[in-house]
C-alpha positions in Angstrom: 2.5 -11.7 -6.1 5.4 -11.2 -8.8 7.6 -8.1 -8.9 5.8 -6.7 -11.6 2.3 -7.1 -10.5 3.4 -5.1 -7.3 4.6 -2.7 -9.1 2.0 -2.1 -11.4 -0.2 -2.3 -7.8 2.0 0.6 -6.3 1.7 2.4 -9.3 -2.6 2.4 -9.9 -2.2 4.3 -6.6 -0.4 7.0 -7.4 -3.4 9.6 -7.8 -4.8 8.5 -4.3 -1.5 9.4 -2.7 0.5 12.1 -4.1 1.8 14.0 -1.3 2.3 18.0 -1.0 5.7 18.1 -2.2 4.5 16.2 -5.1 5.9 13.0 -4.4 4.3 9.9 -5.8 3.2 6.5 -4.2 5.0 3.9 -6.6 8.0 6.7 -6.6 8.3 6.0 -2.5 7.6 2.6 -2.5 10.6 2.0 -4.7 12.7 4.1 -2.8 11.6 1.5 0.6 11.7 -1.6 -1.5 15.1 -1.0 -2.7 16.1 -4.3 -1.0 14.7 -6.2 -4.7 16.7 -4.3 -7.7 16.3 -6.3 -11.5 18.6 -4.1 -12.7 21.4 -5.7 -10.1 20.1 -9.1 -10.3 20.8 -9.4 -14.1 23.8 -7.8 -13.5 24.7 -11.0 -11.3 23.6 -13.0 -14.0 25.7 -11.3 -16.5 28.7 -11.3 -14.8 28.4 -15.2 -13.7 27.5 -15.6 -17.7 30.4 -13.8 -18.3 32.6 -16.0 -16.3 31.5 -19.4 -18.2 32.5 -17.5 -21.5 28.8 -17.4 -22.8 29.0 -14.9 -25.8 26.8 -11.8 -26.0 23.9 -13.0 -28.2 24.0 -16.2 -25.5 23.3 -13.4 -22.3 20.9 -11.8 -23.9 18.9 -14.6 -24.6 19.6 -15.3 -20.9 18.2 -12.4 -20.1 14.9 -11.9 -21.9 14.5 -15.6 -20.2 14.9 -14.3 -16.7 12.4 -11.3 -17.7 10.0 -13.6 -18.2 10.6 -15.3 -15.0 10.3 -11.5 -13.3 7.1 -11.5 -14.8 5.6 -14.9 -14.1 7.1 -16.1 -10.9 6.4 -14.7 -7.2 9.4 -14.2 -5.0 8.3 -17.3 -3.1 7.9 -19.2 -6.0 11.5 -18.7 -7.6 13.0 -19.2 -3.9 11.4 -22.9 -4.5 12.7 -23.4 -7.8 16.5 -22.8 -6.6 15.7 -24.7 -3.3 14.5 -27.7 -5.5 17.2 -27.1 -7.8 
């Protein structure tokens, strides 16, 4: 399952289990899955980008790129691309 399709999972949810103090499913599950951030992992990659002097235009190519892998590749799957790499 990819990040975002887990998401979006958590998220179809959210009417089924709204609690009384109004807090929402796919807001909680965030919260607990807060060990996966995209926001820090591109920040990784920006920073290592960065460091090789890659210019802006460069890092955000970079990073539309990596969106796509976000999108397309489970966890598992990724882990075996750097393992093979």
């Amino acid at each position: 399952m990819t990040i975002k399709k887990f998401m979006e999972s958590n998220k179809a949810l959210d009417n089924n289990f709204t609690n009384p103090d109004g807090e929402i499913f796919s807001e909680t599950m965030a919260e607990c899955t807060s060990v996966w951030s995209n926001a820090a992992a591109k920040g990784y990659v920006i920073r290592a980008a960065q460091h090789l002097k890659m210019n802006r235009e460069q890092i955000k190519t970079l990073l539309i790129r990596m969106e796509w892998a976000f999108n397309d590749l489970t966890i598992e799957e990724a882990e075996k691309v750097y393992n093979d790499f």
